[in-house]
C-alpha positions as CSV (number, residue, x, y, z in Angstrom):
1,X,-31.6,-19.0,34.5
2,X,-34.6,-17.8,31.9
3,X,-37.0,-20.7,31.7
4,X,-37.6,-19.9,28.0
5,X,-33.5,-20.5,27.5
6,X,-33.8,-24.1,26.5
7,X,-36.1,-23.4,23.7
8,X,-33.6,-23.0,20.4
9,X,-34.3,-20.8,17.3
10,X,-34.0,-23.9,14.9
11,X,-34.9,-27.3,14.5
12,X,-31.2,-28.0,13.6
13,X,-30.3,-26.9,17.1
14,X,-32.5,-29.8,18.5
15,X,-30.5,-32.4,16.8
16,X,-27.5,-33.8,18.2
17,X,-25.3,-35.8,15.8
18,X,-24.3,-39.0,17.2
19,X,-20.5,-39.7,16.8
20,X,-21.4,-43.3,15.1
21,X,-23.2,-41.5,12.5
22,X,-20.8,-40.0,9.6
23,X,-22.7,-39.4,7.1
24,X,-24.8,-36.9,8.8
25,X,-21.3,-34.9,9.5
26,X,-20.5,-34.9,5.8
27,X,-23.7,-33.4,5.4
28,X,-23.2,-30.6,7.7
29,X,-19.8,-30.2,6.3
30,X,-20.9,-30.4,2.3
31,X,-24.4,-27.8,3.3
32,X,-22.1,-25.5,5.4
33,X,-19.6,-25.8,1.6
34,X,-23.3,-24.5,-0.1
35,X,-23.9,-21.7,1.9
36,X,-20.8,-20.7,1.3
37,X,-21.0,-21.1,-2.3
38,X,-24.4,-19.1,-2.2
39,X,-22.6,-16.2,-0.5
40,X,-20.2,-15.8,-3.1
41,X,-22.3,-16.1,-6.1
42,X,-24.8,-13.4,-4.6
43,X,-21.8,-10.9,-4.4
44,X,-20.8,-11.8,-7.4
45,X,-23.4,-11.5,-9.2
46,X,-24.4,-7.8,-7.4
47,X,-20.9,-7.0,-8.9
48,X,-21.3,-7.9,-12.1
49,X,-24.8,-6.0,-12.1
50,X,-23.2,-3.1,-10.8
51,X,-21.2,-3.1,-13.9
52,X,-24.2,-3.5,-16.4
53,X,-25.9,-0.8,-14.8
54,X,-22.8,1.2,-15.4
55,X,-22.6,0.1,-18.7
56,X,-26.5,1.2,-19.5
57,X,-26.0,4.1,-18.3
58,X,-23.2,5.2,-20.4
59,X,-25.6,4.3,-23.7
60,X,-28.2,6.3,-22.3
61,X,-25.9,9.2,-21.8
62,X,-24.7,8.7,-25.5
63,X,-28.0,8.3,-27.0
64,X,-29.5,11.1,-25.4
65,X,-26.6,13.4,-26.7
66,X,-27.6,11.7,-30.5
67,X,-31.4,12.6,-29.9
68,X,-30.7,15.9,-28.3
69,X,-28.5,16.6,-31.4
70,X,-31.1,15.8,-34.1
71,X,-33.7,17.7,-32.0
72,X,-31.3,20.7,-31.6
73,X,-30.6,21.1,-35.5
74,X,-34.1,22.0,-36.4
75,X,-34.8,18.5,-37.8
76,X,-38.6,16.8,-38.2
77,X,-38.6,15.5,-34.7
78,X,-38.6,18.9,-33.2
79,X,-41.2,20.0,-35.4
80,X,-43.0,17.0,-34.9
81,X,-43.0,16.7,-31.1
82,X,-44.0,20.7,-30.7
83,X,-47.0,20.5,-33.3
84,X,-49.1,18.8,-30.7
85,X,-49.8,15.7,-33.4
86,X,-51.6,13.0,-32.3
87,X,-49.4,10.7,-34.4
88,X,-46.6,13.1,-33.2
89,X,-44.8,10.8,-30.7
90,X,-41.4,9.1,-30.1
91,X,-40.7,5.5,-30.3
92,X,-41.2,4.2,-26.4
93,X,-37.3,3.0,-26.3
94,X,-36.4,6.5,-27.4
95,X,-38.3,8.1,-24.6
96,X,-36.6,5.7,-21.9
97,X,-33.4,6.8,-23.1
98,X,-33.6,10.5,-23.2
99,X,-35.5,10.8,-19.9
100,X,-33.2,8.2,-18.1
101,X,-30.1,10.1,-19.3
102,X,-31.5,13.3,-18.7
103,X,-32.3,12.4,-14.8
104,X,-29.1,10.6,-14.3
105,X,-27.0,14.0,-15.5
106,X,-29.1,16.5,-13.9
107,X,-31.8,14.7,-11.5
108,X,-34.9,16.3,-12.7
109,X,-37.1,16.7,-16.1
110,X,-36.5,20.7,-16.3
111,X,-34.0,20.4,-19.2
112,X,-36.8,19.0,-21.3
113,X,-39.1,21.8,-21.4
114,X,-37.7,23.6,-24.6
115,X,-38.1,20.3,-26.4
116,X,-41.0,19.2,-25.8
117,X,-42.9,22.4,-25.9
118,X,-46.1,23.7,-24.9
119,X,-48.3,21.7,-27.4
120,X,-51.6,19.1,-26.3
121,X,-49.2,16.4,-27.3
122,X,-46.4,17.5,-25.5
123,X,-48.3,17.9,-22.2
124,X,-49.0,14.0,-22.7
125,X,-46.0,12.9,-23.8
126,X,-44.4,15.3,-20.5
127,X,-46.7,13.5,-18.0
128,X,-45.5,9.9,-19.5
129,X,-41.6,11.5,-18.8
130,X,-42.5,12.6,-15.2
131,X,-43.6,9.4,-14.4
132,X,-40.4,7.3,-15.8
133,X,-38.1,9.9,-13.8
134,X,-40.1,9.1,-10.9
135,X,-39.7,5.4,-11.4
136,X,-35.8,6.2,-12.9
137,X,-35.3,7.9,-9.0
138,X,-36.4,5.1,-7.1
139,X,-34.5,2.9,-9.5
140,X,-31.4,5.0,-8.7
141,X,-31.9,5.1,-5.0
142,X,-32.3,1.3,-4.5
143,X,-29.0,1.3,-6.5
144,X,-27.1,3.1,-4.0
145,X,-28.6,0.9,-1.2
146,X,-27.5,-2.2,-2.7
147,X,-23.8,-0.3,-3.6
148,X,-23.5,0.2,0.1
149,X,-24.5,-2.9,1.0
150,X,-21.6,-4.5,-1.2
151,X,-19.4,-2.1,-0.1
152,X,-19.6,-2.6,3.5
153,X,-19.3,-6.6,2.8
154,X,-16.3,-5.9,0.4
155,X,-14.8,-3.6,3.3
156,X,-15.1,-6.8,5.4
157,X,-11.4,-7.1,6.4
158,X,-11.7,-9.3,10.3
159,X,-9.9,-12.1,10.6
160,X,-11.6,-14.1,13.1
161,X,-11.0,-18.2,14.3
162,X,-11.3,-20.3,17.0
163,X,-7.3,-20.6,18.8
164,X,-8.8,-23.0,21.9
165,X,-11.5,-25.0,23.3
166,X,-11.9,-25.6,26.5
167,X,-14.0,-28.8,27.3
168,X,-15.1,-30.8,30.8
169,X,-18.0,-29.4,31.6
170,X,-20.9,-32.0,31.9
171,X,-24.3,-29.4,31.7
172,X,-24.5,-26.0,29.4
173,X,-22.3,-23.1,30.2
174,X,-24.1,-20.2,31.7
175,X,-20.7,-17.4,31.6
176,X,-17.2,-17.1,31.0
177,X,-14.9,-14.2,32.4
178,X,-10.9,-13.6,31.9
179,X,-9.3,-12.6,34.8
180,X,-7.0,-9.9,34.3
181,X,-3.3,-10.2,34.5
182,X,-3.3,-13.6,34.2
183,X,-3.4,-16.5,31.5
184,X,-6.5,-17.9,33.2
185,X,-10.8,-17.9,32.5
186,X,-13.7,-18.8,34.6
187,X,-17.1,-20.4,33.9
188,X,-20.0,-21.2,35.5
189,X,-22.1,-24.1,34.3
190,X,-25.5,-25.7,35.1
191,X,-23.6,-28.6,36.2
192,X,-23.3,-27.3,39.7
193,X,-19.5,-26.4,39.2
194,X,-17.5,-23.5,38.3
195,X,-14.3,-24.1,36.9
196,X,-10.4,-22.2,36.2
197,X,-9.1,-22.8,32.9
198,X,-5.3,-22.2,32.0
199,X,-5.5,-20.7,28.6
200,X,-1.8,-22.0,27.5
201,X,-3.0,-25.7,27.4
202,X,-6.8,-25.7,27.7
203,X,-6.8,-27.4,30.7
204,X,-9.4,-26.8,34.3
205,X,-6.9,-26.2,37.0
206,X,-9.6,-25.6,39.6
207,X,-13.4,-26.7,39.9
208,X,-15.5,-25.4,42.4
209,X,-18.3,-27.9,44.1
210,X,-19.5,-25.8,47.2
211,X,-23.0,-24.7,44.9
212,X,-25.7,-26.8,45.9
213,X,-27.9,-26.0,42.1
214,X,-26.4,-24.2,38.7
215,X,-23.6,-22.2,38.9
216,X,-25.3,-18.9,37.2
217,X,-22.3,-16.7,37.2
218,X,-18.8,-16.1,38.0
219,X,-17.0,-13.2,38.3
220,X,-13.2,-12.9,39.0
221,X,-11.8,-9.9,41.9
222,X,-9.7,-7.2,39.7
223,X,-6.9,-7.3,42.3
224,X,-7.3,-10.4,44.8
225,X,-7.1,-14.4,43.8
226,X,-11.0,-14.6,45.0
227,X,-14.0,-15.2,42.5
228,X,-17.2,-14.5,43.3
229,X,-20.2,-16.9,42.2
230,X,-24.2,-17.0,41.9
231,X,-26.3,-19.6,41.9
232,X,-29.7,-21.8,41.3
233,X,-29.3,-22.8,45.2
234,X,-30.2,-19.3,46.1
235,X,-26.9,-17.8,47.7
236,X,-24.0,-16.4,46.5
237,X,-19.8,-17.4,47.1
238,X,-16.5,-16.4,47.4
239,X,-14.1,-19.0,47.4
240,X,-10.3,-18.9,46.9
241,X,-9.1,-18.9,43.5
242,X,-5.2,-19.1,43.9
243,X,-3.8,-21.6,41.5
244,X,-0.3,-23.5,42.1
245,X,1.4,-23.3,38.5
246,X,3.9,-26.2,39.5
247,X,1.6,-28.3,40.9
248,X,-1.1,-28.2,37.9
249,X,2.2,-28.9,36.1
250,X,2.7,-32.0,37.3
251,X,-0.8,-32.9,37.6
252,X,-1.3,-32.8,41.6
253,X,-1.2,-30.1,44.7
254,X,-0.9,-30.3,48.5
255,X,-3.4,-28.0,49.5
256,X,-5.4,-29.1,52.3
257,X,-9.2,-28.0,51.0
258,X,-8.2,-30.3,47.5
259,X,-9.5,-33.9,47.2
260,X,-7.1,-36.5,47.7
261,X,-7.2,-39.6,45.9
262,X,-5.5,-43.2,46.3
263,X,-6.4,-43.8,42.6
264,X,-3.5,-43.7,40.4
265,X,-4.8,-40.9,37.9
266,X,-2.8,-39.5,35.1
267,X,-1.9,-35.7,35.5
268,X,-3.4,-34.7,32.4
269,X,-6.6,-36.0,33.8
270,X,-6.2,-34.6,37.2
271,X,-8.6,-31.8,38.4
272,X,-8.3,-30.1,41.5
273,X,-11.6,-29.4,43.3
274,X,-12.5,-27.1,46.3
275,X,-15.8,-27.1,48.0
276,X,-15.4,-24.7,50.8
277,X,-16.1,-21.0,49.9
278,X,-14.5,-18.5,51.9
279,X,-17.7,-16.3,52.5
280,X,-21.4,-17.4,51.8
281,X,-24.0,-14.5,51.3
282,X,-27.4,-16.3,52.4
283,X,-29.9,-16.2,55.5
284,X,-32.5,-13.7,56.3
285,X,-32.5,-10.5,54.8
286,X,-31.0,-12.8,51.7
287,X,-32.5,-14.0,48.0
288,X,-35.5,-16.2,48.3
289,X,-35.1,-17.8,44.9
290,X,-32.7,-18.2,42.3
291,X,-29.4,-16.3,42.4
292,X,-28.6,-15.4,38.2
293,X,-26.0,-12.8,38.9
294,X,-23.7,-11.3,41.1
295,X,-20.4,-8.5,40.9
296,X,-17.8,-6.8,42.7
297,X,-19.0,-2.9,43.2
298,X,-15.6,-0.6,43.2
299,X,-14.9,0.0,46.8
300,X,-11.4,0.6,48.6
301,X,-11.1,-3.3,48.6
302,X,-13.9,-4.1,46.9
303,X,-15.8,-5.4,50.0
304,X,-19.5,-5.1,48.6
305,X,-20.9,-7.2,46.0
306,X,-23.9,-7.1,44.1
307,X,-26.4,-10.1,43.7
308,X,-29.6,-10.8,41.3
309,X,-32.5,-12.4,41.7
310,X,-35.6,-14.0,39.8
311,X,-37.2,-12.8,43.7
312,X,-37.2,-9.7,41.7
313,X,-34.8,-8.2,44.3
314,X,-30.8,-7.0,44.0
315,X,-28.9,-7.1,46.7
316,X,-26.0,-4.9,48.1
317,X,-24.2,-6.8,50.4
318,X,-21.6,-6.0,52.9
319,X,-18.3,-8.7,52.0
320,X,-16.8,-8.7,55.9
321,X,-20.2,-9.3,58.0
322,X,-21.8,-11.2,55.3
323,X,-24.7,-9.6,55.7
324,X,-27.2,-7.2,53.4
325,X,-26.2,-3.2,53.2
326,X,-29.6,-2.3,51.4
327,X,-32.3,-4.6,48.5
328,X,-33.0,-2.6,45.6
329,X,-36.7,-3.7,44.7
330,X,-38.9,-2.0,42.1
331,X,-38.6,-4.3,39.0
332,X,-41.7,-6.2,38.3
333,X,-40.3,-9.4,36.9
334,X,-37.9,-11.5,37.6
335,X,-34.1,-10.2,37.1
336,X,-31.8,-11.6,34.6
337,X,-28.8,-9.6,34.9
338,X,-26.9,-7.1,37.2
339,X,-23.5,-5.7,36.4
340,X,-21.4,-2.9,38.2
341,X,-18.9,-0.1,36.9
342,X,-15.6,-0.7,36.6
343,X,-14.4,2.3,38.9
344,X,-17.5,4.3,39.9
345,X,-20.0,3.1,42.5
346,X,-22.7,2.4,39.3
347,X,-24.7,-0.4,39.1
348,X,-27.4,-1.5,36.0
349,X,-30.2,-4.5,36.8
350,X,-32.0,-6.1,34.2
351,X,-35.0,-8.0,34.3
352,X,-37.7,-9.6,32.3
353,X,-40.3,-6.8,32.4
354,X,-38.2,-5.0,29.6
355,X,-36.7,-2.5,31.3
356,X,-33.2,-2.3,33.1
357,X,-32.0,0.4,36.2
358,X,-29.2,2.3,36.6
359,X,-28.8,2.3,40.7
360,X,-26.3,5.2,41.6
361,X,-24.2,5.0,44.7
362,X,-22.2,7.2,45.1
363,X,-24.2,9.7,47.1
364,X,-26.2,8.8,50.9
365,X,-29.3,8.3,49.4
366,X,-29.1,6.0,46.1
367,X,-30.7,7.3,43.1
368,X,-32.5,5.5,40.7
369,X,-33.4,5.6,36.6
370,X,-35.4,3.3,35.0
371,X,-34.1,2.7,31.2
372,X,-37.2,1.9,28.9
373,X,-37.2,0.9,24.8
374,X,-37.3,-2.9,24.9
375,X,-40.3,-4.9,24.0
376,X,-39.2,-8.1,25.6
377,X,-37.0,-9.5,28.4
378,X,-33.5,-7.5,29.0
379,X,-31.1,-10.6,29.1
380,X,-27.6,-8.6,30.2
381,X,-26.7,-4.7,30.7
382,X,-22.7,-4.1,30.5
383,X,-20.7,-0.5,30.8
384,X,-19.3,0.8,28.2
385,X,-16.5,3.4,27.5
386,X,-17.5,7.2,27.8
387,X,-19.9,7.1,30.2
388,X,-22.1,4.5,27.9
389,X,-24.4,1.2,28.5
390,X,-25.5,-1.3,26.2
391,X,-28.0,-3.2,26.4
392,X,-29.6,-6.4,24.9
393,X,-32.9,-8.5,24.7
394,X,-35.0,-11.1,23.9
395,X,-36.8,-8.7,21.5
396,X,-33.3,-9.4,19.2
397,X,-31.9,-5.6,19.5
398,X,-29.0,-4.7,21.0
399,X,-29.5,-0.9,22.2
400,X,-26.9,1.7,23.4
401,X,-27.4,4.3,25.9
402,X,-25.7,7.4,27.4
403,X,-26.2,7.7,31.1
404,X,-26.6,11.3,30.7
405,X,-29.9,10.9,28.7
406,X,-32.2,7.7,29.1
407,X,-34.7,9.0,27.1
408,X,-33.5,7.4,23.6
409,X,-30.8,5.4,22.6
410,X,-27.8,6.3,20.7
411,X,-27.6,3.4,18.6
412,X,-30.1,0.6,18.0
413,X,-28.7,-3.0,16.6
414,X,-31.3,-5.2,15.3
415,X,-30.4,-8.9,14.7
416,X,-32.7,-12.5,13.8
417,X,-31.9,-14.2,17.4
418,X,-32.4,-13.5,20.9
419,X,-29.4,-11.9,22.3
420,X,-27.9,-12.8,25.9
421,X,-25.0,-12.1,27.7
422,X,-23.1,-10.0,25.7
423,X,-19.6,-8.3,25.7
424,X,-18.0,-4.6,25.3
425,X,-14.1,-4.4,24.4
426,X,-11.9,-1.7,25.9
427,X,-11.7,-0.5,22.1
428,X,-15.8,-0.4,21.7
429,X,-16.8,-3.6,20.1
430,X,-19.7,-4.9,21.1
431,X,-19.4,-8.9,21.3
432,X,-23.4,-10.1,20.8
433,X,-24.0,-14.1,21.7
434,X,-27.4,-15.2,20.7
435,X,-29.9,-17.9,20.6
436,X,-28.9,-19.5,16.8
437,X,-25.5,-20.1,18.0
438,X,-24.0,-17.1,16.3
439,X,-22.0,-14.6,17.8
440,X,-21.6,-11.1,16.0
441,X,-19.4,-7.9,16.4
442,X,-20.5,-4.4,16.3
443,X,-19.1,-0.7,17.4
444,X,-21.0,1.5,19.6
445,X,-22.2,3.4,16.8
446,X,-24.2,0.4,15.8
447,X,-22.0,-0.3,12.3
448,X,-21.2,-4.6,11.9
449,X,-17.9,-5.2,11.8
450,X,-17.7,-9.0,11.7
451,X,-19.9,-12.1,12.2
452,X,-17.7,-14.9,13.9
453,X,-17.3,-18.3,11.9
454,X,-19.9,-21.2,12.2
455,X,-19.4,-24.4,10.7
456,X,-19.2,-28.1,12.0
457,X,-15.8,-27.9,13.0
458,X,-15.8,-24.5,14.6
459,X,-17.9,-23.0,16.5
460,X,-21.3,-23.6,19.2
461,X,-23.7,-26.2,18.1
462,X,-26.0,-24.8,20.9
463,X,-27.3,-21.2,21.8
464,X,-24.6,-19.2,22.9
465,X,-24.9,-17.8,26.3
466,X,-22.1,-15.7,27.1
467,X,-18.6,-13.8,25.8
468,X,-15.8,-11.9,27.4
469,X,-13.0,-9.9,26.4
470,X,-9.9,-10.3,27.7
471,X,-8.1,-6.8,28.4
472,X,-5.0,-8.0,26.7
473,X,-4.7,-10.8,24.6
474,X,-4.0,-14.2,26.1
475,X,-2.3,-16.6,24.2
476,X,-3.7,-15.7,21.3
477,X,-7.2,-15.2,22.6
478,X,-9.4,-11.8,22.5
479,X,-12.1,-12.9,22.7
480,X,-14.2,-16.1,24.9
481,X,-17.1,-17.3,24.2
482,X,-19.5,-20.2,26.2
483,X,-22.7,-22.1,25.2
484,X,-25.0,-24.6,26.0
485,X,-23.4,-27.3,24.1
486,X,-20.7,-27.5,27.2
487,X,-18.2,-26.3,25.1
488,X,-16.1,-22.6,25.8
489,X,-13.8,-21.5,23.4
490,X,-11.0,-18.7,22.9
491,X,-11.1,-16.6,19.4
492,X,-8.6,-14.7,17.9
493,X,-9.8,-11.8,16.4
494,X,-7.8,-8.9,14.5
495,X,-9.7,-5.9,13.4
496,X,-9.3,-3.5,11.3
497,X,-6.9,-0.6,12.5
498,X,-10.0,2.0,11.8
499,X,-11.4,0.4,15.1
């Protein structure tokens, strides 16, 4: 994959804790207590200033009324303030609190004019108001930022937590897809392997072995037991993804392609493996380097896929000959990411020369737009729901497009982390992996909705490299999520009913 991927955003992520070594997990677990503490304190205490403001306010208000009173009945501070007196002036504090409370009712100085009149004092004393209420309006506007700061955190309302884990691979985890219709996930890994999960009980009910480097990708077919991988060795597979429900029951199966062993091994800690593929895409006309992605385009049986290549090259490819139906060059970099509709004959490449295509099929001669507005590499490009793509980057923004206009995006997200490969929901939620091990939520319109929990017992210790959606939920998981700590884990999330 991206040579700059095993770089980490923190020191902390360099550190492994060793299991021998407890004190450094109560550590983890007693700073993860503080940060927490520190959250709640900060909105506690923008609460309680919330209130004081509100409080001040409602003595200005009545101390204006008081001043305006005195002024109004004809009394010495009136005849004062519109001789023109040098020694004719109001105490500072009863300045502050007639202009504040005159600018919070009615937003500018105009009311003041019949008081102060038209005298050489008054001009002073008028310039010294205009330039509180100037201050007094900025004061008010940073108010109403930080009031809708607190509100969107007090609006927080996701309920979010880690229902499985899913553990055997030995090297990171480069993706993780849900097949749909069935209780089952895929990964790819940089351990040369690709593995099938069952979701009920955690457990890998099928590795593949037929890669020859790092498993890159791994897609599943929507309506066919076939899964379609890409990989470091250059080429891409299918292989046969049919899983035997008895027989990872009880531990064992009697296909012929599965390793056999005399060992007595107990059937929790059986895995089937398979290393023949049923189709290899390689040879000439083929990648000449590494393989980081690869999907299924829409077809009447789905017989083309798509492959991507750091040889700066996509491939279409034709699934019965084996052999390539056109290579889409034009990138400039190597390419991180390609990705295909889920109906229409629409394909998006990324790469690292910040920009991504859209490829379009569906006519004779394919046409081509180039999407630019990222400053760095473009890590993953995903379809999305009305006739959207989002995008995200190494330059830490997340970006959504309309394929209609590819001027500007809709919607810009911008986070602290590199992002990679990220994740859109059925329902619009934009799933965003990155680099610091966090994983956030957002909606198309570019509004957070949740930040996924992080702390010593839950969650990646290691950049986080992938997520899927699963179209329903399975077993109580929305939401999947891989890293390069070798762990993949299932979330349950539950929104709010507003998205």
């Amino acid at each position: 994959m991206k040579p700059s991927k095993h770089r980490l955003s923190s020191l902390a992520e360099d550190i492994t804790i060793p299991e021998d070594a407890p004190f450094r997990l109560r550590l983890h677990i007693l700073f993860g207590q503080i940060e927490k503490e520190f959250e709640l304190l900060y909105l506690e205490n923008l609460s309680l200033q919330e209130k004081l403001d509100h409080c001040m306010n409602k003595d200005l208000i009545c101390s204006y009324e008081r001043s305006a009173g005195v002024i109004a009945a004809g009394g010495s501070s009136a005849n004062v303030i519109g001789s023109g007196s040098s020694n004719a002036t109001l105490p500072t504090t009863a300045q502050t609190n007639i202009i504040s409370a005159i600018v919070h009712d009615e937003g500018d100085t105009t009311a003041l004019a019949p008081i102060i009149g038209t005298g050489g004092g008054g001009k002073g004393l008028k310039a010294k108001f205009t330039s509180s209420s100037s201050k007094v309006k900025a004061s008010n506007k940073i108010k109403a930022q930080t009031s809708r700061i607190v509100s969107s955190f007090k609006a927080q309302t996701v309920v979010s937590q880690v229902t499985r884990e899913f553990c055997g691979h030995k090297d990171g985890v480069w993706q993780v897809t849900a097949k749909v219709g069935q209780p089952i996930i895929g990964t790819a890994s940089a351990d040369h392997t690709a593995c099938i999960w069952g979701i009920e009980n955690g457990r890998c009910l099928l590795q593949y072995q037929g890669h020859a480097g790092s498993v890159n990708s791994v897609k599943f077919h929507q309506n066919r037991d076939l899964v379609l991988t890409g990989s470091g060795d250059g080429t891409a597979h299918i292989w046969q993804a049919a899983v035997n429900w008895e027989s990872s029951k009880r531990g064992h199966s009697s296909e012929e392609e599965l390793d056999d062993s005399d060992e007595q091994v107990e059937d929790r800690d059986r895995v089937d493996t398979l290393r023949t593929p049923l189709c290899e895409f390689t040879g000439p006309g083929g990648h000449s380097s590494v393989v980081v992605a690869a999907d299924w385009l829409p077809s009447m049986d789905h017989r083309q896929i798509i492959t991507g290549s750091w040889d700066r090259t996509a491939i279409l490819w034709d699934v019965e000959s084996r052999e390539p139906v056109q290579t889409l060059t034009g990138h400039d970099h190597e390419l991180t990411h390609v990705s295909a509709h889920a109906s229409q004959r629409l394909v998006v490449t990324a790469s690292r020369d910040s920009t991504f295509r859209l490829w379009d099929f569906r006519y004779e001669i394919p046409a081509v737009s180039v999407f630019q507005g990222h400053t760095e590499s473009v890590t993953s490009t995903v379809f999305a729901r009305d006739d959207k793509v989002v995008s995200g980057s190494d330059d830490r923004t997340v970006k959504v497009w309309e394929l209609r206009n590819m001027r500007s995006a809709l919607a810009t997200i911008r986070t602290d982390s590199s992002v990679n490969r990220l994740a859109v929901s059925s329902g619009g939620i934009i799933a965003i992996p990155h680099d610091n091990r966090q994983i956030r939520l957002f909606d198309l319109n570019g509004q957070r909705v949740a930040r996924l929990p992080r702390t010593s017992r839950q969650g990646h210790r290691r950049m986080v490299s992938s997520v899927a959606w699963a179209e329903e939920p399975l077993m109580n998981c929305d939401l999947f999520s891989c890293g390069f700590d070798r762990r993949v884990f299932g979330w349950s999330i539950i929104l709010p009913k507003e998205n």
